[in-house]
C-alpha positions in Angstrom: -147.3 19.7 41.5 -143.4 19.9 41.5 -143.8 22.7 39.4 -145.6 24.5 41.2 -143.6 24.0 44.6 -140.8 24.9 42.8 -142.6 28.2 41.8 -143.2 28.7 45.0 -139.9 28.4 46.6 -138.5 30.4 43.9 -141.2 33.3 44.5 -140.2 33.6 48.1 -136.8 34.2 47.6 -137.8 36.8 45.2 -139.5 38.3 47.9 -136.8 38.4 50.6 -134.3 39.6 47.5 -136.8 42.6 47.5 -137.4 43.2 51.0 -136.0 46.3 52.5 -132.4 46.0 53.6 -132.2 44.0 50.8 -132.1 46.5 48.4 -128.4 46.2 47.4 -129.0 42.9 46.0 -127.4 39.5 47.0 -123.9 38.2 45.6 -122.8 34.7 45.2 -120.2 35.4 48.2 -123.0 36.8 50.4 -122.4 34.0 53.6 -119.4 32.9 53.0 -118.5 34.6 56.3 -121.3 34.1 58.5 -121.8 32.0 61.8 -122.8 28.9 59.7 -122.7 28.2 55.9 -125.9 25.6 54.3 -125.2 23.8 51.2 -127.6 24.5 49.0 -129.7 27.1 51.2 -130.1 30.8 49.7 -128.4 33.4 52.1 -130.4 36.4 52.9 -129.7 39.8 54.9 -131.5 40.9 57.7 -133.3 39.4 60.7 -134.8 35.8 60.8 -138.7 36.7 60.0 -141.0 35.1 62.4 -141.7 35.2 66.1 -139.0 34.8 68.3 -139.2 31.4 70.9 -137.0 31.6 74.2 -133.8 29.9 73.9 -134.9 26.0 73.7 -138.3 26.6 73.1 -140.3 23.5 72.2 -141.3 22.8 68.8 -144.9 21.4 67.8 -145.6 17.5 68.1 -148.3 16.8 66.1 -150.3 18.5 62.5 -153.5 19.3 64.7 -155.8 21.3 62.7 -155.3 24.2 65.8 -151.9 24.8 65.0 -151.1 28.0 63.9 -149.6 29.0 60.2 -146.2 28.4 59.5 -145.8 26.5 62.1 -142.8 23.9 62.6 -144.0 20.5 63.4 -140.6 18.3 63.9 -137.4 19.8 64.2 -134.5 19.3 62.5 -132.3 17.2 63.8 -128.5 17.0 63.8 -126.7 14.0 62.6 -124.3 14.8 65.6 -123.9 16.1 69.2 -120.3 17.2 68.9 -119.4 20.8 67.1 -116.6 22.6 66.7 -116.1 26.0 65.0 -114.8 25.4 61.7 -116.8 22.0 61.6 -118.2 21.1 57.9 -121.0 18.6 56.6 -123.3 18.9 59.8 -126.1 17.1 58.4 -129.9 17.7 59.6 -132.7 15.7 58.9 -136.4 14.8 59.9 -138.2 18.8 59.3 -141.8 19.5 58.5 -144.0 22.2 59.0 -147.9 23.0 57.9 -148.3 22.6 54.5 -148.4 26.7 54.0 -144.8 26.8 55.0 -142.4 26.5 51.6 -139.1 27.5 52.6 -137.2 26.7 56.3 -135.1 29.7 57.6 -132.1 28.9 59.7 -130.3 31.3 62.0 -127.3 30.6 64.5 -128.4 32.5 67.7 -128.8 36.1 66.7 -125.3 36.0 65.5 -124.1 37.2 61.8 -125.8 39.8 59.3 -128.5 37.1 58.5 -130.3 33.9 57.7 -130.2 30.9 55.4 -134.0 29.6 53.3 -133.6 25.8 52.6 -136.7 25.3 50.1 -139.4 22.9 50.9 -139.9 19.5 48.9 -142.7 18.9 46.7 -145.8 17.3 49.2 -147.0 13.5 48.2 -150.7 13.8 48.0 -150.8 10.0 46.9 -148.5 9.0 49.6 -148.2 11.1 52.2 -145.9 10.1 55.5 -147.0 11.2 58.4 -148.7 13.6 59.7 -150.8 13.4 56.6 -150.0 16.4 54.1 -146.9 17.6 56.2 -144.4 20.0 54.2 -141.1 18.2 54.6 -138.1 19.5 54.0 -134.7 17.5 52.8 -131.8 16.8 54.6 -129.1 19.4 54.4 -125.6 20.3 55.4 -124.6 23.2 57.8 -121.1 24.4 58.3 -119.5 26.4 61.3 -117.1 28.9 60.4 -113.7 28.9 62.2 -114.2 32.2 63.5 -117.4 31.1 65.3 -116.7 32.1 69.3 -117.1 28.3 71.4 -120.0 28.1 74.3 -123.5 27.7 74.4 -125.7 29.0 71.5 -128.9 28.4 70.2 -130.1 27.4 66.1 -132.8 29.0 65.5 -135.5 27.7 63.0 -138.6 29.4 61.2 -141.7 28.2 58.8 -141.5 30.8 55.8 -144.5 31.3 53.1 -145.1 32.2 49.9 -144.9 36.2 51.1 -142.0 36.1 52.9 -143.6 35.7 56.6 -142.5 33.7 58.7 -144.5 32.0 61.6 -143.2 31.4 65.4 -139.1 30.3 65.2 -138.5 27.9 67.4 -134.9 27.5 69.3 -132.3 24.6 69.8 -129.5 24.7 72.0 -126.1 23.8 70.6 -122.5 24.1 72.1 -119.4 25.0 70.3 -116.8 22.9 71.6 -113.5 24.9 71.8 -110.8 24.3 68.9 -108.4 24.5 71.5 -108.2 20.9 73.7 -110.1 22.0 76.6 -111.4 18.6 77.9 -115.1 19.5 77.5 -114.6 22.3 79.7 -116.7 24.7 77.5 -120.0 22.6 77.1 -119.6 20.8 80.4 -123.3 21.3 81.4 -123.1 20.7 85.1 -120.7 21.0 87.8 -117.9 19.6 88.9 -116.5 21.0 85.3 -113.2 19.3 84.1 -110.1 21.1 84.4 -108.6 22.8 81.5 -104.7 21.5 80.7 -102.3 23.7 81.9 -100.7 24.3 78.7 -101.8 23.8 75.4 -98.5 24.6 72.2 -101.1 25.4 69.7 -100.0 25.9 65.9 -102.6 26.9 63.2 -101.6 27.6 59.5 -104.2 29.3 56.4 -103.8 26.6 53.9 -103.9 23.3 53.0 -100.3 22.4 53.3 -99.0 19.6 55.6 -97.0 21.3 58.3 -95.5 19.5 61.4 -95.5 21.0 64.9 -92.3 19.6 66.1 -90.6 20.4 69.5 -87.8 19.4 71.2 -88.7 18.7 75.0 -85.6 19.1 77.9 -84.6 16.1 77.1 -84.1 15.9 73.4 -86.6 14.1 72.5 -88.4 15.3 69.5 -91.8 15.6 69.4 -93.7 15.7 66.3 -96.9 14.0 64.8 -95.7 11.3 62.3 -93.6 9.3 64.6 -93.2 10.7 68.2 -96.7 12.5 69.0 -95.8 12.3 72.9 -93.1 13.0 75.2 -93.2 9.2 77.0 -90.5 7.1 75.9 -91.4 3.5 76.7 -89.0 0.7 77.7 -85.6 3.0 76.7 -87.1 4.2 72.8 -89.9 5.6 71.8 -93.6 5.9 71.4 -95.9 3.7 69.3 -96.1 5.6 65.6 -98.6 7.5 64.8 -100.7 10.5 66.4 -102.4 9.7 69.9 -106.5 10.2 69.2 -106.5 11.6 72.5 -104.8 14.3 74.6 -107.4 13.2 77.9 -106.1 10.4 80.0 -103.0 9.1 78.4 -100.6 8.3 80.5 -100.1 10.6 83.1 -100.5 14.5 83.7 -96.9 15.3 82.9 -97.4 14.0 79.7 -97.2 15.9 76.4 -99.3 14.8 74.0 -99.9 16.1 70.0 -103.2 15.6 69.3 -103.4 15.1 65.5 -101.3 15.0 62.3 -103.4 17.4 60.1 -103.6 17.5 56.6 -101.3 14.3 57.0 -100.9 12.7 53.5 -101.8 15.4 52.3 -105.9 14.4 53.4 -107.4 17.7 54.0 -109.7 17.5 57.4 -110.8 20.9 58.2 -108.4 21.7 61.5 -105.2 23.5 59.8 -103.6 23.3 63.5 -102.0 20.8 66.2 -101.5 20.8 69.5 -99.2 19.9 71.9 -101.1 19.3 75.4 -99.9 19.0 78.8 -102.3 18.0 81.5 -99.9 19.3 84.0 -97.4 21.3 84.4 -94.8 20.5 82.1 -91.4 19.4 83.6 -89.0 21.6 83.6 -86.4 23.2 81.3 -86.0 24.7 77.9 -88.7 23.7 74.9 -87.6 24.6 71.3 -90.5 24.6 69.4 -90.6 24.2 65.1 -92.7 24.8 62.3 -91.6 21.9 59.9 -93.1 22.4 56.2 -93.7 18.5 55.7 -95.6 18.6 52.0 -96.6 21.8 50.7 -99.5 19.5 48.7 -100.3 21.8 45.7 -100.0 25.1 47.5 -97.3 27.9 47.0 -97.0 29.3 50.4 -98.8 29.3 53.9 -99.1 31.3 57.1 -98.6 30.1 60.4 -99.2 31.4 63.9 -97.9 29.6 67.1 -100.0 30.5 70.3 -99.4 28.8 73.8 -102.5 28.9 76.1 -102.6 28.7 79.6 -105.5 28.6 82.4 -106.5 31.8 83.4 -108.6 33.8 86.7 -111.9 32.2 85.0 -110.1 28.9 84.6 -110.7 29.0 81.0 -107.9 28.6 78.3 -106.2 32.0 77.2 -103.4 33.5 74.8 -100.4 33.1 77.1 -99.4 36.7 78.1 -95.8 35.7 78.8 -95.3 34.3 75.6 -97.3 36.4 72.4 -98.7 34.9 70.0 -95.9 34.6 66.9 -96.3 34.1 63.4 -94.4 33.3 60.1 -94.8 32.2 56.5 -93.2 28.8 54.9 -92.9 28.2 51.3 -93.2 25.3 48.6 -89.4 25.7 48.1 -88.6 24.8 51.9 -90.5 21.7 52.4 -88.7 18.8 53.9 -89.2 16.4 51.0 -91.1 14.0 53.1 -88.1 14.2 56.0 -88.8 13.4 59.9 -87.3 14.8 62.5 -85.1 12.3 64.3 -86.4 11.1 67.8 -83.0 12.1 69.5 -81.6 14.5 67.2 -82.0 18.0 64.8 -85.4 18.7 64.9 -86.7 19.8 60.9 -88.2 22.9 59.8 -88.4 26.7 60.8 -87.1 27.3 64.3 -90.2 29.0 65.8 -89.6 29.8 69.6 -87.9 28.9 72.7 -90.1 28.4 76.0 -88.8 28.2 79.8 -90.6 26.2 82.3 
C-alpha cells in the first residue's frame, strides 16, 4: 500500500516535470527565491492547477459522497497567527482531501513563478481517522522569503491527482507583518489603526555576523543592544541590561528603544537587522549613528545598509527622503573582540551617519 502511494506521488511529479512550461527541466535551486520555500515539497513552474476560489473561500467540512474530485476537506492550518517576511519553520498541520487526491499544491497569492506539491501519506485502511478513508497529508514547514512585500495576502491550497489535475483551490488569508516596527499598523484589520512610530534607525546586514547598531543620542549616551538598548536613564545610570522585547508602550513616546540584539552570541534568528524606534519625535540635537562589528561568528565579511523610516502622506513607514539609505561593508579583521561601547563614552565600530533633529 505504501508502495504504491509512493508510486503515485512520484508519478505526479513526473507529470508536472513534463508539463508544458516545464520543459526546461527543474534544478535543485528552482524556489529558493520564491514568495515561500516548503521543506520537503517539490517546487514546480507555472500556475497552481485547479479552480481558482475567491480570496478566503471556504474549504469542505465533511467526506460526503457529493463532494467533488480532488477536493480539500480540512485545511491546513498554521501553527501560528504572526508572519513576517523572512520568517522560517511555519509549521501546518491537520490537511485531507478525497482519497483521489495524492499530492497538496501550495501557492502564496498569485505571487512568484510557481507552486510547491507536498505528497500525500499512505491511507490506513485498517485504521482510518476520520472522515473514514480521508487522504491526509503530514505536517510540513513553510518559509517566507525576506523579500516578500508586508500586507494582506492569501495561501492558496489545491487537491492534485495522479495526472497532474488539480480540483477547486481553496484560499486563506494571511498578513505579512512588516519587518520594520510598525506597531501592527500593516495587518490592523479594523479601524482606529495604530499609529506608526515617527522614526524607526533601521540597520540590516547579509550575513550571519553579530553586528551592533549603536548610536550616540544628544546627550551621550550610547545606545546599543548588549547593555543600553534604550535612551532612558533611570535614577542617574542606566538601563536594565539586555535588549527591551518591546519597542510598543515602554516608557514614554520620546523614548528610543532597540528592539533586539540579533545574532547575539552568535545565535542565528533569522532577522539580520535592529532597530532603533522612537514613538515620538525624537528630542532634539545631533544623533551619531555606528555600525559596531561585535563577532564576525565564522564569516569573512558582511554588508550592511542603514535606512531611517519615517511616516509618510499614507501614514505608512517609508525610506526617509532626507536621509538615503547608506551602506557599507565590515570585515572579520575589525571586529571588536567582544568590546561594548561605553554608556557615556566612545561609541565602537564603523562611524555610519550623523542625523539632525
Amino acid at each position: 500500500m505504501r508502495r504504491a502511494d509512493f508510486a503515485l506521488a512520484a508519478a505526479v511529479s513526473a507529470a508536472l516535470l513534463s508539463s508544458p512550461g516545464c520543459t526546461d527541466g527543474q534544478t535543485a535551486y528552482d524556489g529558493l527565491k520564491e514568495p515561500i520555500q516548503i521543506s520537503g515539497a517539490q517546487f514546480i513552474v507555472g500556475d497552481l492547477p485547479g479552480t481558482p476560489a475567491p480570496d478566503g473561500g471556504s474549504t469542505h467540512t465533511n467526506a460526503d459522497a457529493a463532494l467533488p474530485p480532488l477536493s480539500i476537506i480540512a485545511s491546513p492550518t498554521p501553527s501560528a497567527d504572526d508572519i513576517v517576511s523572512g520568517l522560517s519553520g511555519l509549521s501546518f498541520m491537520g490537511t485531507a482531501a478525497t482519497t483521489d487526491a495524492v499530492a497538496l499544491g501550495v501557492r502564496l497569492g498569485d505571487e512568484g513563478t510557481g507552486y510547491w506539491i507536498v505528497p500525500a501519506a499512505a491511507i490506513d485502511l485498517y485504521n482510518p481517522p476520520p472522515p473514514a478513508n480521508a487522504r491526509y497529508f503530514p505536517s510540513f514547514s513553510m518559509s517566507f522569503n525576506r523579500m516578500d512585500a508586508p500586507g494582506v495576502d492569501h495561501l492558496r491550497f489545491v487537491a492534485i491527482g495522479n495526472d497532474g489535475s488539480g480540483g477547486d483551490q481553496i484560499s486563506v488569508p494571511i498578513c505579512i507583518e512588516s519587518r520594520i516596527p510598525d506597531n501592527g499598523h500593516t495587518c490592523a484589520l479594523y479601524p482606529p489603526r495604530p499609529s506608526v512610530p515617527a522614526v524607526v534607525f533601521a540597520l540590516t546586514w547579509d550575513a550571519n555576523f553579530d553586528v551592533d547598531l549603536n548610536v550616540v543620542v544628544p546627550s551621550g549616551l550610547v545606545v546599543n543592544p548588549k547593555t543600553q538598548p534604550t535612551t532612558l536613564v533611570v535614577d542617574g545610570g542606566v538601563s536594565e541590561a539586555g535588549p527591551a522585547p518591546n519597542a510598543v508602550g515602554l516608557y514614554d513616546g520620546t523614548t528610543g528603544v532597540i528592539d533586539r540584539d540579533s545574532i547575539g552570541s552568535c545565535i542565528v534568528d533569522g532577522w539580520r537587522e535592529e532597530d532603533l524606534v522612537f514613538q515620538n519625535a525624537p528630542p532634539p540635537g545631533l544623533y551619531d549613528i555606528y555600525a559596531n562589528p561585535f563577532a564576525s561568528c565564522g564569516q569573512p565579511a558582511v554588508r550592511f545598509t542603514l535606512t531611517i523610516y519615517e511616516p509618510g502622506a499614507d501614514q505608512n513607514l517609508h525610506p526617509s527622503t532626507k536621509y538615503p539609505p547608506v551602506s557599507g561593508e565590515l570585515l572579520a579583521s575589525q571586529t571588536t573582540s567582544g568590546a561594548v561601547s561605553a554608556t557615556n563614552g566612545a561609541p565602537t565600530g564603523l562611524f555610519v551617519r550623523e542625523l539632525k533633529f
